[in-house]
Backbone as a ProteinNet text record, in pm:
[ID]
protein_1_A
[PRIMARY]
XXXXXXXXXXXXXXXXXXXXXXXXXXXXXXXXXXXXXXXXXXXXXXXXXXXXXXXXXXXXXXXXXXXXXXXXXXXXXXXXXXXXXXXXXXXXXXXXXXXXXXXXXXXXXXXXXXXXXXXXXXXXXXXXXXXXXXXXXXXXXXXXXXXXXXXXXXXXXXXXXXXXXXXXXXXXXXXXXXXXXXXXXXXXXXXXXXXXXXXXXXXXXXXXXXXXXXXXXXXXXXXXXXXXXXXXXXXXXXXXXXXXXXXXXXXXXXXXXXXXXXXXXXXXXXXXXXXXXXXXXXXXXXXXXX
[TERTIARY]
83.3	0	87.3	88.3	100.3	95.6	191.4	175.5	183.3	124.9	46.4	139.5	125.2	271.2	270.3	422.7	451.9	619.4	625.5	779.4	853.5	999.4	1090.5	1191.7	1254.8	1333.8	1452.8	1620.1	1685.1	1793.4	1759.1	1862.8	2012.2	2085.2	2220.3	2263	2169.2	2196.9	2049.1	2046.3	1964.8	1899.9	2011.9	1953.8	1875.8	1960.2	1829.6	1700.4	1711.9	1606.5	1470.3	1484.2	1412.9	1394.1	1470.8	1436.4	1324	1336	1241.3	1092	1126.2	999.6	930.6	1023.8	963.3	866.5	959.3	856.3	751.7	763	619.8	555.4	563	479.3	401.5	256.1	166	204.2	219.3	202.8	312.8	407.1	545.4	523.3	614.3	591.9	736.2	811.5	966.1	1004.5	1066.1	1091.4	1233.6	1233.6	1359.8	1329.9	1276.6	1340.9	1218.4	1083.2	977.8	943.6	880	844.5	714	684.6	507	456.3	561	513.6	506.1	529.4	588	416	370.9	255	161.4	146.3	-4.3	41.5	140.6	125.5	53.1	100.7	60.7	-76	-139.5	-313	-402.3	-307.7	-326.6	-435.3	-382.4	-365.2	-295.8	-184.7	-110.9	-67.9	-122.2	-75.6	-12.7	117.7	188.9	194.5	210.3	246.5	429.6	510.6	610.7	681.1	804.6	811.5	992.1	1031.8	1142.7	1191.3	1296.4	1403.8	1559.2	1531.6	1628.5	1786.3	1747.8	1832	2022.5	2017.3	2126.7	2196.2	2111.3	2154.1	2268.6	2388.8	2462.5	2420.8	2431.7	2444.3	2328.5	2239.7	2106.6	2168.5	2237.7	2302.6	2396.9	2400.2	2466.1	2425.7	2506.3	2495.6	2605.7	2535.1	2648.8	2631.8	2695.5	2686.9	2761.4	2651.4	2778.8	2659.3	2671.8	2600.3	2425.7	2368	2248	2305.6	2213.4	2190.7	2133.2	2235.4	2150	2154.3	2043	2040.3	2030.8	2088.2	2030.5	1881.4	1843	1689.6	1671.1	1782.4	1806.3	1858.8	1942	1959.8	1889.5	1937.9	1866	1830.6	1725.3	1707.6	1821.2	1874.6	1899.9	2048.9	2130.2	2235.7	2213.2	2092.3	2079.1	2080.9	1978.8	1979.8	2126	2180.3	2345.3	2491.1	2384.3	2529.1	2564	2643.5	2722.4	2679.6	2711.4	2728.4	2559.5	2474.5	2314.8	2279	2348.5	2281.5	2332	2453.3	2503.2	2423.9	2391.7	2338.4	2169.6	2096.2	1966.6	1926.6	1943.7	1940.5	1777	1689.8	1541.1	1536.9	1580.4	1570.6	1616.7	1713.9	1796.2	1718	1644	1531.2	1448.7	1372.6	1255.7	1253.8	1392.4	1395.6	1437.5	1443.3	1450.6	1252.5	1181.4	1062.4	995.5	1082.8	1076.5	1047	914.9	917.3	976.7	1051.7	1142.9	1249.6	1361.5	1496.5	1531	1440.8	1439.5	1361.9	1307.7	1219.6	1303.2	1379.9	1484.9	1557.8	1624.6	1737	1716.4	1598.4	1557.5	1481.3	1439.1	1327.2	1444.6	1402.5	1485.2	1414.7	1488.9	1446.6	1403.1	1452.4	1349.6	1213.7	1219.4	1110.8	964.2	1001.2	883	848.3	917.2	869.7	786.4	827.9	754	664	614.9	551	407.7	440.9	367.9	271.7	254	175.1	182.9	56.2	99.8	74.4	116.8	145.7	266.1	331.2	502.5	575.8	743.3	782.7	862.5	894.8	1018.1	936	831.2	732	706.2	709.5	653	788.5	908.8	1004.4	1040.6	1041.7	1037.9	970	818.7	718.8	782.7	852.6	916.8	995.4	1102.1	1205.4	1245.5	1116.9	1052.5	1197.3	1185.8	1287	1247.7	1305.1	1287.7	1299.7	1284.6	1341.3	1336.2	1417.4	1484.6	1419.9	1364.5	1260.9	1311.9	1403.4	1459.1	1352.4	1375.6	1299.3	1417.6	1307.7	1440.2	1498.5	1344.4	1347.4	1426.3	1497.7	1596.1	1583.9	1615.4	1578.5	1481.8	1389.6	1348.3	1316.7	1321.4	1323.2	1159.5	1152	984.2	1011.6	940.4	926.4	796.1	912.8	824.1	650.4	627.2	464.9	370.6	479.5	393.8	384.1	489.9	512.4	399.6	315	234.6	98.5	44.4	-94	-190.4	-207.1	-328.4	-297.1	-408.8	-370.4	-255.9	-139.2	-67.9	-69.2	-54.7	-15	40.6	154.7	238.5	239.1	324.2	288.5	431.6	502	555.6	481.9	498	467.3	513.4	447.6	470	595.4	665.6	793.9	901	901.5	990.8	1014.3	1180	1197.7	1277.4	1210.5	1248.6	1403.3	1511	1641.9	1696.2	1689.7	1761.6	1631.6	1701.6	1599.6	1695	1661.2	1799.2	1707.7	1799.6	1746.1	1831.6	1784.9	1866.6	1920.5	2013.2	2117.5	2055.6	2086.5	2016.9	2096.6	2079.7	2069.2	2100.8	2206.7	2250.1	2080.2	2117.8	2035.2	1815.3	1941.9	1756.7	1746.6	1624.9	1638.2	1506.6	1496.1	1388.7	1369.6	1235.9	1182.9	1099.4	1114.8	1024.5	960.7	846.4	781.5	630.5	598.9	468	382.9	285	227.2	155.1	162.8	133.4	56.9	-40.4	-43	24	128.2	241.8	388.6	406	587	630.4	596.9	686.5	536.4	425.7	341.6	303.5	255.6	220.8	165.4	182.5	172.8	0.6	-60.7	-191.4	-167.6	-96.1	-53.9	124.9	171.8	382.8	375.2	464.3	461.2	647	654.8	823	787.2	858.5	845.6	1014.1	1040.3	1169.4	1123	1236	1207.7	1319.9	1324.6	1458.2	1444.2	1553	1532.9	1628.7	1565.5	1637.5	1708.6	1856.3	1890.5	1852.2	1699.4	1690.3	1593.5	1669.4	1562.7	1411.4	1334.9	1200.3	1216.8	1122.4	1111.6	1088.2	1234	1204.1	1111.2	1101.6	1086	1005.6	948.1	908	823.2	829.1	756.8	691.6	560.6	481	433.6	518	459.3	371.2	288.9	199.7	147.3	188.2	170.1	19.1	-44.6	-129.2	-300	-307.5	-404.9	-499.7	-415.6	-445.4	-424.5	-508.3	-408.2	-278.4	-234.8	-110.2	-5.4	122.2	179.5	116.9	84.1	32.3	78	111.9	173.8	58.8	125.5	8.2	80	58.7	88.5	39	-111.7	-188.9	-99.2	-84.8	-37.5	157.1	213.3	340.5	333.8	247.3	260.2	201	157.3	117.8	225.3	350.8	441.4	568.9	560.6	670.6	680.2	779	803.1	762.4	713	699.3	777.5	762.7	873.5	896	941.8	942.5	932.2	791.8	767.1	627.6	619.3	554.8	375.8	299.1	236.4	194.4	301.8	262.7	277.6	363.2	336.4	212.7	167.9	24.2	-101.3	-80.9	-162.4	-172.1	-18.8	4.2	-40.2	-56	-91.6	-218.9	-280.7	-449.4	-502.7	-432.2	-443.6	-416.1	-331.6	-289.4	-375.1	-446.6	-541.6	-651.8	-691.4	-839.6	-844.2	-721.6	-651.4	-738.3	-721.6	-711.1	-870.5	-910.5	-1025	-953.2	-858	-818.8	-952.8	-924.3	-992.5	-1040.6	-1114.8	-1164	-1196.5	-1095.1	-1094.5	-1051.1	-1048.7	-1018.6	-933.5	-844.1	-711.5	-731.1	-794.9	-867	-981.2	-1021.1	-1131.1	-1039.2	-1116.6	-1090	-1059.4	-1183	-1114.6	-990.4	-981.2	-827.3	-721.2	-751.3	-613.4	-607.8	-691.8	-730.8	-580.4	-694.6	-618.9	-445.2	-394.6	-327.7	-178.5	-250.2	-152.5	-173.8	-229.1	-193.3	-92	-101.3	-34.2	151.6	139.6	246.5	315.3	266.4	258.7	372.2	279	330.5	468.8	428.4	562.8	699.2	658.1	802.7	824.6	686.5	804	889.3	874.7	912.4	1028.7	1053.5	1168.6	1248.7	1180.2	1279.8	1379.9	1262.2	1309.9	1435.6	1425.4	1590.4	1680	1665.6	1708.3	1762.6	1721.2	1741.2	1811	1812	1890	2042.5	2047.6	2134.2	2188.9	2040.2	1957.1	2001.7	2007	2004.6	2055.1
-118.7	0	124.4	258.2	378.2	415.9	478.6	558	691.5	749.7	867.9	1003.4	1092.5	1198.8	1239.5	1325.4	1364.3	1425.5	1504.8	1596.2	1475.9	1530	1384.3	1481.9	1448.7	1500.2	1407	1379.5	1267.5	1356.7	1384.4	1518.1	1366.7	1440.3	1361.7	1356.5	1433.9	1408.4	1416.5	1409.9	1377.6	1510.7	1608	1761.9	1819.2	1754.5	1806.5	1751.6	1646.2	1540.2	1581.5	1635.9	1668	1830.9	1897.1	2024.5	2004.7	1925.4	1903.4	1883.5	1764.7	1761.9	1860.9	1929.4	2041.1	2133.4	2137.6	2223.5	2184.7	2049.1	1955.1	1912.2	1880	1812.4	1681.6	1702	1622.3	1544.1	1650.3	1623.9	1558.1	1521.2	1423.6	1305.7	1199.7	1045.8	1077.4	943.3	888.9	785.8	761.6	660.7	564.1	480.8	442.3	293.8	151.1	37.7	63.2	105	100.7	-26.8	-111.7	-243.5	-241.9	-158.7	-140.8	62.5	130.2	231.5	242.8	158.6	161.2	69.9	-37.6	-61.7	36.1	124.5	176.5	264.3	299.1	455.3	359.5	263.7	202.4	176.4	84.5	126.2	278.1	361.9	468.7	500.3	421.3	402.9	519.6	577.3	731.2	795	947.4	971.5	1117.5	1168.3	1260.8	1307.9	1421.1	1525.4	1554.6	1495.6	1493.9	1334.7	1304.2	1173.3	1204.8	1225.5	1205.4	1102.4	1080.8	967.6	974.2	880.4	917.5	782.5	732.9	603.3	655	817.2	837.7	923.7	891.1	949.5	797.6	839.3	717	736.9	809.1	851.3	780.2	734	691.2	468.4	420.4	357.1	242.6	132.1	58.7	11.5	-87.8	-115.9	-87.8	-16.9	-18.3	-76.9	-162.5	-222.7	-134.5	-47	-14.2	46.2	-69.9	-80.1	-111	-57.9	-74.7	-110.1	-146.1	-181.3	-51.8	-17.2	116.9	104.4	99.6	47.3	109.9	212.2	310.3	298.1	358.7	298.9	298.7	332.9	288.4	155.5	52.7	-62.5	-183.8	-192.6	-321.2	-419.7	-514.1	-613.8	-764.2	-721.1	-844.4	-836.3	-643.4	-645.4	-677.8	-664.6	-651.1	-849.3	-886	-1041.5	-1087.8	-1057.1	-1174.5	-1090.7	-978.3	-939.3	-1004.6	-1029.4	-1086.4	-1013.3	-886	-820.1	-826.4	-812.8	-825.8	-947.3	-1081.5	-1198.5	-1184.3	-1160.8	-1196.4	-1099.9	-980.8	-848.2	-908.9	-897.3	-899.5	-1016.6	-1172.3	-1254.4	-1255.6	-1232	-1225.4	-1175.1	-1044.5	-946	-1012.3	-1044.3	-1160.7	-1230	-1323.1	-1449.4	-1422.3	-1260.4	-1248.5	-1156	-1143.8	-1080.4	-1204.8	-1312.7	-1448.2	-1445.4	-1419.2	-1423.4	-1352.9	-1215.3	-1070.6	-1153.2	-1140.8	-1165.7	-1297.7	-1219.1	-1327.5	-1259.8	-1355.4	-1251.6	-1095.4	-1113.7	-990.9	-873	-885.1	-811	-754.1	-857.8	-858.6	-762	-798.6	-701.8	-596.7	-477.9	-329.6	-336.9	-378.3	-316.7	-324.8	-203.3	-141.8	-164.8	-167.6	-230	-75.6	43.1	146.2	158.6	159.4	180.9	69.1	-48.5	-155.1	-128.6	-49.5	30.6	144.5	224.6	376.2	343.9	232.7	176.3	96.2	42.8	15.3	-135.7	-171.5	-273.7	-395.4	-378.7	-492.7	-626.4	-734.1	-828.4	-811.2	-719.1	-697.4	-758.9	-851.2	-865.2	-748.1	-670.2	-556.7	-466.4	-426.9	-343.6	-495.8	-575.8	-671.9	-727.8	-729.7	-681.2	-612.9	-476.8	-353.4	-371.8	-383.5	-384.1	-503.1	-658.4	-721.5	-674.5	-628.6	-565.2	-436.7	-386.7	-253.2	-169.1	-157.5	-45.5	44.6	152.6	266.2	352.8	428.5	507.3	610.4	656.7	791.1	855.7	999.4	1099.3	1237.8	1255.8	1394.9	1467.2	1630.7	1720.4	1812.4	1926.1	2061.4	2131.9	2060.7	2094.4	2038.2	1933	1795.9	1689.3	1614.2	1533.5	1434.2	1326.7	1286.7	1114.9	1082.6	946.2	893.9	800.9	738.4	597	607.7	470.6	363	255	123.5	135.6	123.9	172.7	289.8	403	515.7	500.6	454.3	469.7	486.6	344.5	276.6	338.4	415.9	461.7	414.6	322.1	267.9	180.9	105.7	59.5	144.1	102.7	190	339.5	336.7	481.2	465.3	583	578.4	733.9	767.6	894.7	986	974.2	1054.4	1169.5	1303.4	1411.1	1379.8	1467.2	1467.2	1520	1604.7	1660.9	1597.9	1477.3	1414.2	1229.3	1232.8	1120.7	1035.8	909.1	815.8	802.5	767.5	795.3	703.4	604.4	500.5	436.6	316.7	182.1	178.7	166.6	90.2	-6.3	-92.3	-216.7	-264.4	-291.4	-387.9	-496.2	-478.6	-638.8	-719.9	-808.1	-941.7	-990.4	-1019.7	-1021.4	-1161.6	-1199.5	-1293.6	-1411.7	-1560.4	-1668	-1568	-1500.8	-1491.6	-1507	-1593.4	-1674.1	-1606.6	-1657.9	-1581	-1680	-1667.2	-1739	-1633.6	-1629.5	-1597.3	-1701.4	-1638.8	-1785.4	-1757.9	-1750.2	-1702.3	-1821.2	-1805.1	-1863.8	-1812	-1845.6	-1770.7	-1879.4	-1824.2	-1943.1	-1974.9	-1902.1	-1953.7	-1860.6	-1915.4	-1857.5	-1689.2	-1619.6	-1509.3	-1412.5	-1477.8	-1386.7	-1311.6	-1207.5	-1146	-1277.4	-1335.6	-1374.3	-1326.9	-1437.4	-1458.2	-1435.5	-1461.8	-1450.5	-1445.9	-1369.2	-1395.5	-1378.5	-1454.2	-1473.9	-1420.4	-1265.2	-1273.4	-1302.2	-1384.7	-1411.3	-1409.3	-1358.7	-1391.4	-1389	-1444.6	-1531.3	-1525.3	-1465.1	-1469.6	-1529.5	-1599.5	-1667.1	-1628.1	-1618.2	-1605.9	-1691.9	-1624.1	-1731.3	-1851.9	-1893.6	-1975.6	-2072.1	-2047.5	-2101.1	-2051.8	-1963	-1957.2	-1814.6	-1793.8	-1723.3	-1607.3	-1505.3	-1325.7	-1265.9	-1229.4	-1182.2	-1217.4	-1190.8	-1262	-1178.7	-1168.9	-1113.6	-1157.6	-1155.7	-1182.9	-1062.4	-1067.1	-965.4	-1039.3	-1013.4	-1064.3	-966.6	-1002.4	-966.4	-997.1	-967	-1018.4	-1042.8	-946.6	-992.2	-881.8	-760	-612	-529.9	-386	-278.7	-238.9	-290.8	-258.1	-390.3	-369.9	-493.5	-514.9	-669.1	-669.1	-703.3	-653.3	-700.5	-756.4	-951.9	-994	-980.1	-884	-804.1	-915	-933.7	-1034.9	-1174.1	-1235.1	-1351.1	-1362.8	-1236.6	-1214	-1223	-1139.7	-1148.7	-1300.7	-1357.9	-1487.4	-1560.4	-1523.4	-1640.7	-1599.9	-1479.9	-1419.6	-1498.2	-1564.5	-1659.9	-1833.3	-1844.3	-1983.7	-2033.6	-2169.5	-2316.8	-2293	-2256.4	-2278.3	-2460.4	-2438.9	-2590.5	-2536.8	-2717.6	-2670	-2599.1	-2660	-2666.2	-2519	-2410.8	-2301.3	-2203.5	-2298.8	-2186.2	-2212.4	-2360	-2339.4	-2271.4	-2291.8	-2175.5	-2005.7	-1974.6	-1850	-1816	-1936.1	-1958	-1910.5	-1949.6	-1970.8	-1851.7	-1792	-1646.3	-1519.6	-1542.4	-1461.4	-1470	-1597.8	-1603.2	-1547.2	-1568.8	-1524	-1359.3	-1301.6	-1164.5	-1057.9	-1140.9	-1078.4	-1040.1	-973.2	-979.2	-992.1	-1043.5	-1041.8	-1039.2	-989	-968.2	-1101.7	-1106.5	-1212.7	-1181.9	-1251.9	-1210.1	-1337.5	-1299.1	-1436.5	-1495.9	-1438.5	-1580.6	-1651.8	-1586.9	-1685.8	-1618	-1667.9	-1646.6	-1616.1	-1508.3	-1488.9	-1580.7	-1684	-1782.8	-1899.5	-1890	-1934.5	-1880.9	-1770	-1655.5	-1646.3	-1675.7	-1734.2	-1848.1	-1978.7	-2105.2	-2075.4	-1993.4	-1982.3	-1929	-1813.3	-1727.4	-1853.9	-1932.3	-2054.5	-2146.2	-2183.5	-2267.9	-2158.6	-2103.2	-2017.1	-1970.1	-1929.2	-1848.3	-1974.6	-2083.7	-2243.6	-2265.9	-2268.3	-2333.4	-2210.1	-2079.7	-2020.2	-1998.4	-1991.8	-1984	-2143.6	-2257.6	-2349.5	-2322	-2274.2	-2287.7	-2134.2	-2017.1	-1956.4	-1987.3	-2074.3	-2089.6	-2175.9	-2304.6	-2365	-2302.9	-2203.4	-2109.4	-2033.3	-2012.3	-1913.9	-1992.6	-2156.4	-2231.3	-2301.5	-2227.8	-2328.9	-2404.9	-2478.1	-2573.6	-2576.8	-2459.2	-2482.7	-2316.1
0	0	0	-69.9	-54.3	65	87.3	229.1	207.2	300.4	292.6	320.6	231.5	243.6	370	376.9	508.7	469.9	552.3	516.4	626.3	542.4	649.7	668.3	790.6	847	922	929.2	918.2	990.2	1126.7	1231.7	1278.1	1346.7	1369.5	1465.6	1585.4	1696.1	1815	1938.7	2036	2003.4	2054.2	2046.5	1910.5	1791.3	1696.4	1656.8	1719.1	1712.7	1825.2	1925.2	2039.1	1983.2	1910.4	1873.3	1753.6	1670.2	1583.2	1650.1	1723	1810.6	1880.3	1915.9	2005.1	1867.2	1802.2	1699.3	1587	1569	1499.8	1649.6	1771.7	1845.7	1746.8	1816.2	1782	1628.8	1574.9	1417.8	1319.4	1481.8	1382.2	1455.9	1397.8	1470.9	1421.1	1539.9	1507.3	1434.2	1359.1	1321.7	1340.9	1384.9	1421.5	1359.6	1410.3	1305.4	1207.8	1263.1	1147.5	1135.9	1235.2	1203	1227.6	1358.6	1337.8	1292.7	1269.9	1249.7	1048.1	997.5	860.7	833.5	896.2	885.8	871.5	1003.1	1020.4	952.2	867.9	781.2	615.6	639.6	542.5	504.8	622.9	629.3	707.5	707.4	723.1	884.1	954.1	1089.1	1180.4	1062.9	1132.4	1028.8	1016.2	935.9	988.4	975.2	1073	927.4	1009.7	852.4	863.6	991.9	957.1	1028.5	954.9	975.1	1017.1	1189.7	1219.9	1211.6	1110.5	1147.6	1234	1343.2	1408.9	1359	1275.5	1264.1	1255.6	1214.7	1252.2	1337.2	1456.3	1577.7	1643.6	1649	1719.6	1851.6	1921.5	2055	2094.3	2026.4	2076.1	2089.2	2005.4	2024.6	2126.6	2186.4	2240.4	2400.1	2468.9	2569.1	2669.9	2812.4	2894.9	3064.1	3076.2	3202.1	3338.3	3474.7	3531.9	3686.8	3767	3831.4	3793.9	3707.7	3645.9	3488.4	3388.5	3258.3	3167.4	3113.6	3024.1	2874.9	2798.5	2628.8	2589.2	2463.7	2406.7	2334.3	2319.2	2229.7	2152.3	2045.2	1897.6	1864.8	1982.8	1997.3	1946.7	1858.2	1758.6	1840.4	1837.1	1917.5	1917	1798.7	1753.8	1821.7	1806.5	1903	2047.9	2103	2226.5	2309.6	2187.4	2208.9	2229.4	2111.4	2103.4	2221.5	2296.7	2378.8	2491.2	2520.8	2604	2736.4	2725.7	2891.9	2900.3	2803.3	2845.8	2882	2828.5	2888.7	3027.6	3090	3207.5	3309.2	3283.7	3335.8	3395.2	3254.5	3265.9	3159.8	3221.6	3163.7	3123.7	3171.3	3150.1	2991.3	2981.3	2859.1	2725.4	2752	2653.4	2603.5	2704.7	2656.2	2607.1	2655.9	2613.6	2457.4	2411.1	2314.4	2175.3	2245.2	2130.2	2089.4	2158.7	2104.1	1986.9	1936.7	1900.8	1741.6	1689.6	1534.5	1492.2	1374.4	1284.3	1262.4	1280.9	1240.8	1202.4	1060.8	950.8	1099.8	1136.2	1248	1364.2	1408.9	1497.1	1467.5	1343.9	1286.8	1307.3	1241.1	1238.9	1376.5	1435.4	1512.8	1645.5	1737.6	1800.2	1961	2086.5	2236.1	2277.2	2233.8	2272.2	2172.7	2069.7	1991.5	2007	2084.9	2129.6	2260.1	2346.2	2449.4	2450.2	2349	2322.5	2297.8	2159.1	2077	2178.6	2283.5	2380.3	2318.4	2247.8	2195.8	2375.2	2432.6	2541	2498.7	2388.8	2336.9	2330	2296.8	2323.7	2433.9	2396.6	2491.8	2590.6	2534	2568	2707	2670.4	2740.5	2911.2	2859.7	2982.1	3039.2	3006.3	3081.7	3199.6	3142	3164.7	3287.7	3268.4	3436.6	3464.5	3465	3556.7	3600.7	3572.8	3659.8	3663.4	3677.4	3726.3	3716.4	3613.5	3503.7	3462.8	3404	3418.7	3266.7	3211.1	3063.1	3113.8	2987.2	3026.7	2913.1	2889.2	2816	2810.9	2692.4	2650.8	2545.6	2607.3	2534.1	2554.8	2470.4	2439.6	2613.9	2740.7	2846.1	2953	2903.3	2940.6	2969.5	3030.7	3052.3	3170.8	3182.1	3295.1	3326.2	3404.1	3421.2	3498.5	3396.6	3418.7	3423.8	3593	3573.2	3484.4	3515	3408	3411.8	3563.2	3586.8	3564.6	3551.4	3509.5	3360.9	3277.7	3169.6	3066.3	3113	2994.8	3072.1	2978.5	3028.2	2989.5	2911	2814.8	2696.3	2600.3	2509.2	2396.6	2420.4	2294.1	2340	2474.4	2520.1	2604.8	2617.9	2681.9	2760.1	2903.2	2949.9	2873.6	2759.3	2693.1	2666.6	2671.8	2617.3	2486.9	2400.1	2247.7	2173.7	2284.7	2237.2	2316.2	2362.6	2427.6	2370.9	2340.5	2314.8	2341.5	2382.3	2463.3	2413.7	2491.9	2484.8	2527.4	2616.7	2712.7	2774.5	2799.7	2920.9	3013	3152.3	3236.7	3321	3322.5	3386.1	3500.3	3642.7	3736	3641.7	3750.8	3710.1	3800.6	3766.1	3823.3	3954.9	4055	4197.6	4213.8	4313	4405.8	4372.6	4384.8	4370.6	4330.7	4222.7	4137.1	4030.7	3989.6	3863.9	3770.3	3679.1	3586	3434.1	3422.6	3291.7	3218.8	3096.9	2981.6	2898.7	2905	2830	2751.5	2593.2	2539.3	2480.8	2421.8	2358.6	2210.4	2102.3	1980	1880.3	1777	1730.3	1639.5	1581.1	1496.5	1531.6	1490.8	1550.2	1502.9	1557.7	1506.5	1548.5	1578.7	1588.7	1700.5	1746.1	1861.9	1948.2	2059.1	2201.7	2191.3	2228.3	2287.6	2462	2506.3	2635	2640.9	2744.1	2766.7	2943.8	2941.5	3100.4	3111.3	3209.7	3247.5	3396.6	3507.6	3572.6	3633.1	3786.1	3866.6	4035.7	4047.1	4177.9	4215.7	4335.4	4447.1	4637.6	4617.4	4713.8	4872.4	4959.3	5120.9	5106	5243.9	5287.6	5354.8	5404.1	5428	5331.4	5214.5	5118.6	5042.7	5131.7	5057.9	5007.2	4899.3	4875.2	4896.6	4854.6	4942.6	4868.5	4704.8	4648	4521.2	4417.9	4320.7	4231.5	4120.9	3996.4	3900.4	3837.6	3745.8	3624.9	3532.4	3457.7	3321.4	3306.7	3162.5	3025.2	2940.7	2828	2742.2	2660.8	2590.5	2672.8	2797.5	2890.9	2926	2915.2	2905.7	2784.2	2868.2	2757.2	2807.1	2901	2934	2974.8	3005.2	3060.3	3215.7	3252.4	3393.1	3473.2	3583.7	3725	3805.8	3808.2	3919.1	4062.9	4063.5	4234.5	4337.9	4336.6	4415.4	4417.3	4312.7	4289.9	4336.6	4290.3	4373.2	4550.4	4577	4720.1	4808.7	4719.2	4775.2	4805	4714.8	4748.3	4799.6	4863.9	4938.7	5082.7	5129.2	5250.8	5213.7	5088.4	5055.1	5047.6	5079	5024.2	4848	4779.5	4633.7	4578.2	4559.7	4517.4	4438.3	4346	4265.9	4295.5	4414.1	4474.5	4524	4568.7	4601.8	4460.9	4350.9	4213.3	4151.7	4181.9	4114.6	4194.4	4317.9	4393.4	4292.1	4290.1	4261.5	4104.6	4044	3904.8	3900.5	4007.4	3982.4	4038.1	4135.3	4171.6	4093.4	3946.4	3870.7	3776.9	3705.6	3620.1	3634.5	3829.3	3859.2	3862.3	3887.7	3844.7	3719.6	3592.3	3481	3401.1	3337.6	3259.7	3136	3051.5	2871.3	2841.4	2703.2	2592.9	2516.3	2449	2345.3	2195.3	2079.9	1987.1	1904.1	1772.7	1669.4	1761.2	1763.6	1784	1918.1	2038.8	2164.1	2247	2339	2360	2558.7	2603.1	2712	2826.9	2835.6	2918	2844	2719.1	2683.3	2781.7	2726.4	2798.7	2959.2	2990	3156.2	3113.7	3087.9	3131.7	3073.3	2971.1	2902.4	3059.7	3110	3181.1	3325.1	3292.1	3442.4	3440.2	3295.1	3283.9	3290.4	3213.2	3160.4	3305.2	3409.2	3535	3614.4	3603	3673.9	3638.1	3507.9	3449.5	3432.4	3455.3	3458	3596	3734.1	3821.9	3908	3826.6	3834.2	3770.3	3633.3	3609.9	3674.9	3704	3759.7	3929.1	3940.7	4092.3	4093	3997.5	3929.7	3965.9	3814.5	3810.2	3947.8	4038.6	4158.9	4247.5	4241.3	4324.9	4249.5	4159.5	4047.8	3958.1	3941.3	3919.2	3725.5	3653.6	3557.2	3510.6
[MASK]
++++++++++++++++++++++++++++++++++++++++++++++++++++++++++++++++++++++++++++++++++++++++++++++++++++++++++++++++++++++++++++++++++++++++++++++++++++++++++++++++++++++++++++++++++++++++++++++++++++++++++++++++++++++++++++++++++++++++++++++++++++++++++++++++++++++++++++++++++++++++++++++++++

């Protein structure tokens, strides 16, 4: 399909990029890998009368490990998947970015731009609320840091002002005996998640569980924290028995949606099973185990 005109603009750094914005607002969109914004201009889903490309901003660019995890948000997924200091850092992010599309998808589409982008079938965004991370949001006014929970305000909204652009993710590093699973369900490979389960689990020294996270994808308009179902299993034995408790408390949690690809109580039974089976394997995970 034709896509629908629009003046383009291709600035070279943060500062002219946020100056542009400042002066189109509303009426520009960013473009950085263009994997779902290159669609809806296509079925005319958005049509901006100006089209920032930031693809050659470097500065927006790379990974740095140093006490926290900071990604630029021009960071290809596919660099972010195969890095080294990100698997060891924030092994969760790593995993949950093997789910991202199909290769070709991987390649261009960028770990800030599926955040901004907000789609909650996304893995990057359901991350983010697991290990309640943070982005960073430059305007011509400077800069500010939002957290993971304020971030996402709605279906495909986010609390960005219109002249501010997302710039960095930082993420905790991953913590002494704490383990973590990613895990979706789709009905064919590469497609948006009917349900994604990120799940971590950290364990006391005397074995049970201190801590623990459930974030879900594909259930809301936003990424979901089963808060309820976390706090159930803070001081538990980690066995399988108190994750399916916590399973069944996270399902009874949710209202999902119902549409072609499943039907609400799918996505029920879907986030039980999914819930079970990653904090089984994060808890492994949290003892050694694997």
């Amino acid at each position: 399909m034709k896509l629908p005109p629009f003046d383009y603009r291709c600035p070279e750094t943060v500062d002219e990029a946020v100056e542009l914005l400042s002066q189109y607002g509303d009426e520009a969109k960013v473009l950085a890998g263009g994997q779902s914004l290159l669609p809806m201009l296509a079925m005319r889903l958005a049509r901006p009368a100006v089209l920032i490309d930031i693809n050659r901003v470097a500065e927006l660019s790379g990974i740095r490990v140093n006490g926290e995890v900071a990604i630029g948000a021009l960071t290809r997924h596919r660099t972010a998947e195969r890095s080294e200091a990100l698997a060891g850092a924030v092994p969760l992010l790593a995993a949950a970015l093997r789910w991202v599309g199909h290769d070709a998808i991987r390649t261009r589409g960028t770990v800030g731009g599926s955040i901004a982008h907000a789609d909650p079938a996304a893995e990057a965004p359901a991350v983010l609320r697991a290990l309640d991370g943070r982005v960073v949001a430059t305007s011509v006014r400077g800069q500010r840091t939002i957290d993971g929970a304020a971030l996402f305000a709605g279906f495909m909204t986010t609390s960005l002002e219109p002249d501010e652009l997302l710039t960095e993710v930082r993420l905790p590093v991953a913590g002494e005996q704490t383990g973590w699973s990613f895990d979706e369900f789709s009905r064919r490979s590469g497609d948006f998640a009917l349900v994604g389960c990120a799940t971590v689990v950290t364990l006391g020294s005397d074995g049970t569980i201190a801590a623990a996270c459930i974030s879900l994808s594909g259930v809301a308009g936003v990424p979901y924290r089963a808060v309820d179902a976390e706090a159930s299993l803070v001081g538990a034995v980690p066995a399988d028995g108190a994750f399916a408790d916590a399973a069944a408390v996270a399902a009874a949690g949710i209202d999902p949606p119902s549409d072609l690809h499943g039907t609400a109580a799918y996505r029920k039974h879907l986030t039980s099973v999914l819930v079970r089976r990653g904090l089984n394997r994060a808890a492994s995970r949290a003892r050694g185990e694997s």
